[in-house]
C-alpha positions as CSV (number, residue, x, y, z in Angstrom):
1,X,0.0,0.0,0.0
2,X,1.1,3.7,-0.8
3,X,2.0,6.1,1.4
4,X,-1.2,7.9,2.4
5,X,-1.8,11.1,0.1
6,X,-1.3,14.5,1.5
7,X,-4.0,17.2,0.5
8,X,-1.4,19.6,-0.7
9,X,-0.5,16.9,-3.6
10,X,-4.5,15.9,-4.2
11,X,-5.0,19.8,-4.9
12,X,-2.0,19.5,-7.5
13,X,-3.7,16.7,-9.6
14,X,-6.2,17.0,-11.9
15,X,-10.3,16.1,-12.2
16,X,-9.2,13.0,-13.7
17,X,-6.3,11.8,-12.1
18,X,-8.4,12.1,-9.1
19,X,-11.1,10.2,-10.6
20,X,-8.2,7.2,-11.4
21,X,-7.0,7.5,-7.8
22,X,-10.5,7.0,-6.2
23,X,-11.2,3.9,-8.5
24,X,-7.6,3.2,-7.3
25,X,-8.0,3.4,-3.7
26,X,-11.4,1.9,-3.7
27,X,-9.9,-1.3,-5.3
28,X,-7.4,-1.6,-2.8
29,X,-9.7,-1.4,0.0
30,X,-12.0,-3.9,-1.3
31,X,-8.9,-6.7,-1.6
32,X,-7.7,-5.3,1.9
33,X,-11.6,-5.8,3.2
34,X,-11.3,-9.2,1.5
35,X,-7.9,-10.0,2.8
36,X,-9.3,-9.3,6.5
37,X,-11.8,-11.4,6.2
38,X,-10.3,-14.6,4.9
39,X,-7.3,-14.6,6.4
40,X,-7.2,-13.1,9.5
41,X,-4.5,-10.8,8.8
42,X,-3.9,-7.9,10.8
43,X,-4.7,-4.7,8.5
44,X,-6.5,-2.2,10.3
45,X,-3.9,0.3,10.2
46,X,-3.9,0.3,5.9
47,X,-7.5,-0.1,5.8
48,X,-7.8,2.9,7.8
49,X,-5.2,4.7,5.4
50,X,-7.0,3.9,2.4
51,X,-10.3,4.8,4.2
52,X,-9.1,8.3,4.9
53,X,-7.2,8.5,1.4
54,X,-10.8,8.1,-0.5
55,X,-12.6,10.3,2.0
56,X,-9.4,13.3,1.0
57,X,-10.1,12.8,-2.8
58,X,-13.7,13.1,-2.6
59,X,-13.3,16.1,-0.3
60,X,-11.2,17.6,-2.7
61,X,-13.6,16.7,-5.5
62,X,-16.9,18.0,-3.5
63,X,-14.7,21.5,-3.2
64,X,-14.0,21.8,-6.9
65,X,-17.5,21.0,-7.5
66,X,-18.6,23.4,-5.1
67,X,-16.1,26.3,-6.5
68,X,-17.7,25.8,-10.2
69,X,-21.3,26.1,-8.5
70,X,-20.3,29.7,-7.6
71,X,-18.2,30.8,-10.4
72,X,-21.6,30.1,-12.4
């Protein structure tokens, strides 16, 4: 698993390689989720980094959203 993603280097990327890291991320914490669950394995610690990594790109998604709301 990656380093967890800081929000200064989110900010940097653009619409759509934000969109490719949440498909990413969400990928990884299904076969983490998986991996748990069959075998026993002790993984809170990255399933709570990718957790935290999806909810940062979506926040940083909802305020680009919400900045071309106003500019409208």
């Amino acid at each position: 698993m990656a380093k967890p993603l800081k929000p200064k280097d989110l900010r940097q990327m653009s619409d759509e390689q934000l969109r490719l890291l949440y498909k990413e991320r969400t990928r990884d914490l299904f076969a983490l989720r998986v991996q748990a669950s069959t075998q026993r394995r002790d993984v809170p610690m990255e399933l709570r980094k990718a957790r935290r990594d999806i909810a940062r790109i979506l926040t940083i998604q909802r305020e680009r959203e919400r900045q071309r709301l106003q500019q409208t």
